[in-house]
N, C-alpha and C positions, 0 to 999 in steps of 0.2 A: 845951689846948696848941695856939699857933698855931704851921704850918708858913711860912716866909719863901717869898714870891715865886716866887721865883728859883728854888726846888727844886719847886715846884708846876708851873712852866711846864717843869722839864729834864724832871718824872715822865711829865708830857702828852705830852711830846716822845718819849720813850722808849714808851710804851704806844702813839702812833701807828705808831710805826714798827715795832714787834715784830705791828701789825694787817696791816700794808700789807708787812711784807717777802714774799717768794717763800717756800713752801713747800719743802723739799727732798723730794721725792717718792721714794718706794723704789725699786729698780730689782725685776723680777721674782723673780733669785736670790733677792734678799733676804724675798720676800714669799713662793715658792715653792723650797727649794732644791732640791730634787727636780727641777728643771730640770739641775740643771750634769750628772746623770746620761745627759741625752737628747746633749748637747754636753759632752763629757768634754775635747775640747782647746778650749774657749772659754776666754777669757782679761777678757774685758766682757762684762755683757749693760746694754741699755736698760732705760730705762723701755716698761711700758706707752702705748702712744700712737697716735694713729691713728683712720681712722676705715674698718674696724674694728679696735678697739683690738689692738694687739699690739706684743712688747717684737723688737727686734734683738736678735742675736748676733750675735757677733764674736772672730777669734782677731787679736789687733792692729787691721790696719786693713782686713784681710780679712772679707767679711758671709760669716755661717756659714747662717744662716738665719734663721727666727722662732720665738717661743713665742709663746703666747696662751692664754686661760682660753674657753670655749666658752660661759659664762652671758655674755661681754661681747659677746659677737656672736651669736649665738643661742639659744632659751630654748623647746625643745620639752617638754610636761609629759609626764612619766613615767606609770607604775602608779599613782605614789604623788600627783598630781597636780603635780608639783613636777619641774623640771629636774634632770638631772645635770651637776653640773658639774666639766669635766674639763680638765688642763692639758694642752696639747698643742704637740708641733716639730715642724717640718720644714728640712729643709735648700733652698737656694734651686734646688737642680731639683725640687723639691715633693713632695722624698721624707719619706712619715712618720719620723723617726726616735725618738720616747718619747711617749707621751702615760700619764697617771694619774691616776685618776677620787681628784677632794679635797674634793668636797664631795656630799651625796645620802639622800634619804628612803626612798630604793627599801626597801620590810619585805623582799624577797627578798635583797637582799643585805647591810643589817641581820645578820638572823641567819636563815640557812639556806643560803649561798655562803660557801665557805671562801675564801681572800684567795690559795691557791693556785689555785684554778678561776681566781676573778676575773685574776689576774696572764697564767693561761696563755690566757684570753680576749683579754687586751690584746693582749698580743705577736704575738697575729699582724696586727696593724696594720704594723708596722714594716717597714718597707721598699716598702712600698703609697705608691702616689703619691696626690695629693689630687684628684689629678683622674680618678681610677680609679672607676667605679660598684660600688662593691663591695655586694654583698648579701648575704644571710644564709640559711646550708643551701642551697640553690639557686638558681640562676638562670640566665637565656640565655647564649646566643652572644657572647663577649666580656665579662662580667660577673665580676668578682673576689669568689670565693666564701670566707665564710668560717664555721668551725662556729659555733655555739650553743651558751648555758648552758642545759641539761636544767632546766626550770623556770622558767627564765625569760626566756621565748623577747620577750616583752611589750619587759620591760626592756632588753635586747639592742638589738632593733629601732629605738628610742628611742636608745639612744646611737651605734649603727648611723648613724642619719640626724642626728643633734647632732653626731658628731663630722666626717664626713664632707663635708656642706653648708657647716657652719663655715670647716673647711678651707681652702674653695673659695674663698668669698668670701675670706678673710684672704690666701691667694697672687695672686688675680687682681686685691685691691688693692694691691697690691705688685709689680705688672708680672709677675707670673712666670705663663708659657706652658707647655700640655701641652707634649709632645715631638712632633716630626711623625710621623705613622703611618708605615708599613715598608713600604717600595717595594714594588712589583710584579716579578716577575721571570720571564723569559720563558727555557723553555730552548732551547739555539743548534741549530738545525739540523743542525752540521756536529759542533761536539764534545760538545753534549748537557749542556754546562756552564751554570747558572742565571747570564743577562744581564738589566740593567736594560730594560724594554720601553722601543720608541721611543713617541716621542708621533707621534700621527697629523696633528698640526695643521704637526708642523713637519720632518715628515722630506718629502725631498727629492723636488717630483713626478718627474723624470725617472727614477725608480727604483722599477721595478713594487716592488709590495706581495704577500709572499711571505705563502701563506696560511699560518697555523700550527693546528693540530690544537688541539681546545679540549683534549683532556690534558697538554698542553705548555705551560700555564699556569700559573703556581704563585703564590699568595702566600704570602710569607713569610710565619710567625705572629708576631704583634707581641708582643712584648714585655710585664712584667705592668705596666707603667708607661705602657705606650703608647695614645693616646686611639682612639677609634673614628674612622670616616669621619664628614664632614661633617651629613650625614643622621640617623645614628645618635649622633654627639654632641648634634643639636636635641633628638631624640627621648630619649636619658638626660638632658637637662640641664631636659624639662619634667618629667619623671618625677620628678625630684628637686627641684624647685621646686613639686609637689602638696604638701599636706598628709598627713602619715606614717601617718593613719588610713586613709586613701584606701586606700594600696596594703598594707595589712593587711587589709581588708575584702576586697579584691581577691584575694590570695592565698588567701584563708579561705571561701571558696565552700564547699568541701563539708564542712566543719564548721558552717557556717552552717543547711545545706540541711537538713542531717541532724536540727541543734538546732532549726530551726522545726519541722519536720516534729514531732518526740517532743512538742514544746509544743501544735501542734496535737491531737496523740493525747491529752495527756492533758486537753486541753479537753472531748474530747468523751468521757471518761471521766465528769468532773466534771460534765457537762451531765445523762450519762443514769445516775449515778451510782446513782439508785432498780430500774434496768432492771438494772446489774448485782448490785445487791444482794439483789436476791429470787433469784439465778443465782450463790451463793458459789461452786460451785467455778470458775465460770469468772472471775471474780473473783478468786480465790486466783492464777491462770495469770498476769491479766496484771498486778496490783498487783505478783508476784514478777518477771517478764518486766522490768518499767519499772523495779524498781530495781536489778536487774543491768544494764539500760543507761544508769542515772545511774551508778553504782558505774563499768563501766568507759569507755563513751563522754563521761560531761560530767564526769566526776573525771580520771582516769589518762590517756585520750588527749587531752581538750581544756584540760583544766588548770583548767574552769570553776567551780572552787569559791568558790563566797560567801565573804565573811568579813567580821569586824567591821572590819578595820580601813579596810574600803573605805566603810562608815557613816561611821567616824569621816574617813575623806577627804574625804567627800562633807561634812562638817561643817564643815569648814573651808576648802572651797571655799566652799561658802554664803558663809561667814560673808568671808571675804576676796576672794580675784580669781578668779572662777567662770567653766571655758573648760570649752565643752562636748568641745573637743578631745581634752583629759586625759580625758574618760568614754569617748570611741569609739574611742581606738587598743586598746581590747583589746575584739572585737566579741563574743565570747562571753558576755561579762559583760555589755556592754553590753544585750544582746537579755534575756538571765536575769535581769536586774535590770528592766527593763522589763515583763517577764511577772509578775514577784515583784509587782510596786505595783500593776499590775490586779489579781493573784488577792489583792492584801489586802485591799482595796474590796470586794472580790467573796466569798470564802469567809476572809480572814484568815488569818493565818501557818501555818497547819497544813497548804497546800497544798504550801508549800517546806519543811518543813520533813518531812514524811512522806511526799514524794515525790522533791525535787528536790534532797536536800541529800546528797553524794556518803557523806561519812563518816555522814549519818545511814542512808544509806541500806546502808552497809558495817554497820553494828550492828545491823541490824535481820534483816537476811542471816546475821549470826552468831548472834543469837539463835535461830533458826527450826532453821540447825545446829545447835544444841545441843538445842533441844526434843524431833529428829529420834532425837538422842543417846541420850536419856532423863536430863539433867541436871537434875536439880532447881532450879523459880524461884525466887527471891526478890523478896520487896516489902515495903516499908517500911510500919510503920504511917500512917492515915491521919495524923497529929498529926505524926509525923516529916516524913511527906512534903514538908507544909505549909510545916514550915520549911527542908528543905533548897531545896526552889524558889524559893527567895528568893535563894538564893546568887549565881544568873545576875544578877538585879540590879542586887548590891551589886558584881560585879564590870563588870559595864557601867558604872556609874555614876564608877568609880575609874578604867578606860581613858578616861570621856570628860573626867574631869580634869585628868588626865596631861598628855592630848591637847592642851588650850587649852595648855599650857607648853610641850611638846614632842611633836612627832608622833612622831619617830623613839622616842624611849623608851617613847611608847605603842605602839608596833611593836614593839617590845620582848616588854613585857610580854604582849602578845596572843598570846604562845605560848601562852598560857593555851589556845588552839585547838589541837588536835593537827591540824589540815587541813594545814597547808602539808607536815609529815613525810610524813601517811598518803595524802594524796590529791596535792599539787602533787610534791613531792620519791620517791613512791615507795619512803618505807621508804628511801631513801638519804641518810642523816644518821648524826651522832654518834649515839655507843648511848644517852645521857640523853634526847634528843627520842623514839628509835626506843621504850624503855622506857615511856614516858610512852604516848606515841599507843598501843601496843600492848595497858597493861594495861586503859585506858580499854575496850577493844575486848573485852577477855575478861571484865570487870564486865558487858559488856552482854552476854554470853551467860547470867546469870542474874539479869542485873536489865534488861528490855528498856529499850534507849534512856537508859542510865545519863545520859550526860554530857549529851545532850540535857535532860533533865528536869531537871536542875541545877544544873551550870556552865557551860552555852552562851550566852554575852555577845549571839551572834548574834541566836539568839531570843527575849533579851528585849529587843533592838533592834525585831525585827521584831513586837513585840507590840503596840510603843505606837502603829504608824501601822492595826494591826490590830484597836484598836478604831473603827476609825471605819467598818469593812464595809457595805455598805449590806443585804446579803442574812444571810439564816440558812437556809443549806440542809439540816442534819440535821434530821431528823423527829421529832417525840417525841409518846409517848404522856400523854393525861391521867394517866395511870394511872403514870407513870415517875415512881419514890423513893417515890409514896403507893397503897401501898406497896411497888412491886416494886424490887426491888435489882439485878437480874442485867445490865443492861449496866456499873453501876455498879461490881458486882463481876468483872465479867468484863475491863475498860477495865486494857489494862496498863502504862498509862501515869499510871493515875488521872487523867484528864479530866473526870472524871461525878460530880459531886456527891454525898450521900445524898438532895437532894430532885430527884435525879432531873434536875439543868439541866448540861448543860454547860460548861466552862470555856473557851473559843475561845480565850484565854490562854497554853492548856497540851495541845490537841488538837492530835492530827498530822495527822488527818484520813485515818486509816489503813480506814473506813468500818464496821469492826465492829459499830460499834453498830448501823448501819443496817440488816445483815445480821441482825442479833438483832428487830430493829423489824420486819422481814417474814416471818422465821421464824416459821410457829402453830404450831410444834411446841416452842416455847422462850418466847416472848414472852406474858408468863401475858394481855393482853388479845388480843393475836391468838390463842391457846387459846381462849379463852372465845369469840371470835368463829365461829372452825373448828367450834366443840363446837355452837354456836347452829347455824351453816350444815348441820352434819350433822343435829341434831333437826329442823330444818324439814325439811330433805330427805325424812327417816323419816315426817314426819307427808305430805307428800308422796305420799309413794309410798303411804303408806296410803289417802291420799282414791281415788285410784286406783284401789286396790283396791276399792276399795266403790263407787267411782262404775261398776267393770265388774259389780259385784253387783245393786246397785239403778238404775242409770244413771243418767244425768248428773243427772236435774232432782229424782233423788234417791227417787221414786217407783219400784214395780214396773211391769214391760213390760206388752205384753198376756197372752204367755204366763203369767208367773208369775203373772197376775191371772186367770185361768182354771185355774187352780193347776198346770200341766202341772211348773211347777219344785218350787211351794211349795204342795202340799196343802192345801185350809184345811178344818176338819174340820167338820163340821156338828153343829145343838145334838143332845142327847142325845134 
């Protein structure tokens, strides 16, 4: 069927012009309403626009202020490697008036922040001007301080300086001026009532200059709106033009000091690791000592727990747009995750994971309580065991699926880690998290290191780059599985084969064995060695003895050759 002409050239006509007409662009309400909430008497708002983008407000023909989106103008990566992105107003003296986080990967507040924290963290922006330095828990002289979310001080910080810096730029492209700082006020000599001081440049020479008492000086306190002096606004406005890792490395000194320091220690644990192991009890002191300061110094105060899902970030940084930025605004992690990739090269996952790992190191603490107890152990057959260690796996393998579709739902499901309840949040959660993290905790008072050995996604992350160690520092005897069994069987984590090799796999690197490996009083080849070193000894002391009989060269002396010792009897 042929189409005529005429309708061929009106269709062309029609399809150019539906290419080439104007877009009708959304105005912000309409893309945000959550906006009309910050401007309740606006009556218009614009479009998005600008450079940096941001929409007007307006009640008729009067400007109320702006809104804007914080990923249009600025784009700091989070915890989770990824911005948050927040819609924010201000009215045109550059007062905050609503802002609301609408988009974000953050796994902390995914799920472990209730939407009422989150809410009562926002609010206290409001009324804060954009040109205020505001900081977070503490800060100097003139700094507008505001709380923190318990847990996740990272994330805070991060949106702390996104939303803040944003701000600035989006009001100072738009002409709008701090307010001027708060005169000086001098009190009167005569009625003692605070006057504006004169300026010295312009008051009148023919009129001595009347000296004033420096306690007769006052400034007035400015205002929470009001900018700093000259000097001190250079000085915050470089502060806040650094990079937001900067000044969290800055502030984190003595958690830093403290964390090298323990990594130092247990380096040199690990070095002379054979010196402490023929010395168990003192060994017992400090393996216990290091894991009550992982438990409460790099768990509960520093917040420094590992987890999967920081593998799986780190996954998809590789794999997409990789800023070393996102890995150093949290320096705790940073430094432990850097100690973790030398000791895998070096001893393999067992260092972190029977040392350094805060909840493993809580379970391993509870067990010892409970042994103290007199609670009976449990272990699984060898044949069970086999197959539950596989579980960690199969559940790695299923978060890092997830993860190519959706990070935030594999955020999700990585609660499958009881860390963030027991160790980041403190037991302060819903009773289903608190439930969960706590029964895990009491399985491991009769089966050591339950969840570790199991369902820990972590460690079978940390397995796979753990075969590549260049070293093998446990010792082992020929003689280990053909036939002796007893580290084998005494291993309660099951790391030790029946032919006597170890699993690097599945070791915590807890050093028992190595304690049993120097032990002669336990370890049936160092018995036989002790039992050997004692028969020589005995033969020993016997030469001895006869060499003070007969003397050295083995013959009798003169005397006893003259028989004075040894009578020799003459024939009959």
């Amino acid at each position: 069927m042929k189409f005529p002409a005429p309708v061929i050239r009106l269709f062309a006509l029609f399809l150019i012009l539906g290419m080439t007409a104007p877009a009708f662009a959304e105005t912000i309400d309409e893309l945000y309403p959550q906006v009309k909430d910050f401007f309740p008497q606006a009556d218009r708002f614009g479009e998005i626009e600008g450079k940096p983008p941001a929409a007007a407000v307006y009640q008729g023909r009067r400007l109320l202020g702006y809104a804007y989106l914080t990923n249009d103008v600025l784009r700091i990566p989070a915890y989770s490697g990824h911005p948050i992105n927040t819609l924010v107003g201000f009215d045109t003296r550059g007062r905050i008036v609503g802002l609301r986080i609408v988009e974000h990967q953050e796994p902390i507040l995914v799920v472990g922040i209730s939407e009422e924290r989150l809410h009562r963290f926002v609010s206290q922006y409001t009324d804060k001007s954009v040109f205020d330095h505001v900081v977070i828990g503490a800060g100097a002289e003139g700094d507008v301080v505001i709380d923190t979310i318990s847990g996740a001080s990272i994330t805070v910080m991060v949106e702390n300086a996104t939303l803040m810096r944003s701000a600035r730029r989006v009001a100072e492209s738009r002409d709008l001026t701090p307010p001027p700082p708060a005169p000086v006020t001098v009190a009167s000599a005569t009625t003692g009532k605070p006057e504006p001081a004169a300026d010295k440049a312009t008051a009148p020479a023919s009129k001595p200059e009347k000296s004033v008492p420096p306690a007769a000086v006052t400034r007035a306190k400015p205002p929470a709106s009001a900018s700093p002096p000259t000097a001190k606004k250079n000085s915050a406005r470089s502060i806040q033009d650094e990079p937001i890792w900067k000044g969290v490395w800055r502030n984190s000194t003595f958690k830093i000091v403290v964390l090298v320091t323990g990594l130092a220690f247990l380096t040199l644990v690990l070095i002379f690791q054979d010196w402490l192991a023929k010395r168990p009890r003192l060994l017992v002191y400090v393996r216990d000592g290091y894991l009550i300061y992982t438990v409460v110094f790099i768990g509960w105060y520093s917040l420094a727990q590992l987890s999967v899902v920081n593998v799986l970030t780190f996954a998809q940084a590789a794999m997409h747009n990789f800023q070393w930025e996102g890995f150093l605004i949290d320096p705790m992690l940073f430094i432990l995750w850097s100690f973790v990739a030398v000791t895998l090269l070096l001893w393999g996952r067992g260092v972190y994971c029977g040392w350094l790992c805060p909840f493993g190191a809580l379970q391993e603490l509870t067990q010892q309580l409970a042994r103290r107890f007199g609670i009976k152990q449990m272990e699984f057959s060898e044949m069970v065991h086999e197959r539950l260690w596989a579980l960690k796996y199969i559940i790695l393998l299923g978060l890092f699926g997830v993860s190519l579709q959706s990070l935030a739902q594999a955020e999700r499901l990585a609660e499958i880690e009881p860390f963030k309840t027991a160790i980041t949040m403190r037991f302060q959660r819903e009773w289903g998290y608190v439930v969960f993290a706590a029964g895990l905790i009491l399985v491991s008072a009769i089966n050591r290191k339950f969840y570790c050995k199991y369902l820990c996604p972590l460690g079978a992350a940390l397995t796979i780059p753990g075969k590549f160690r260049i070293f093998d520092w446990l010792r082992r005897h020929r003689e280990c599985g053909r036939p002796c069994q007893v580290c084998a069987v005494e291993c309660e984590v099951q790391a030790i084969r029946k032919n006597g090799e170890i699993n690097a796999n599945e070791c915590h690197y807890c050093l028992d064995c190595q304690v049993t490996y120097w032990n002669d009083q336990k370890c049936p080849p160092e018995v036989e060695r002790r039992k050997r070193r004692e028969r020589s000894g005995r033969a020993r002391e016997m030469v001895r003895g006869m060499e003070q009989v007969v003397g050295s060269s083995g013959l009798f002396d003169q005397g006893q050759a003259d028989g004075d010792t040894y009578p020799v009897r003459g024939p009959k």
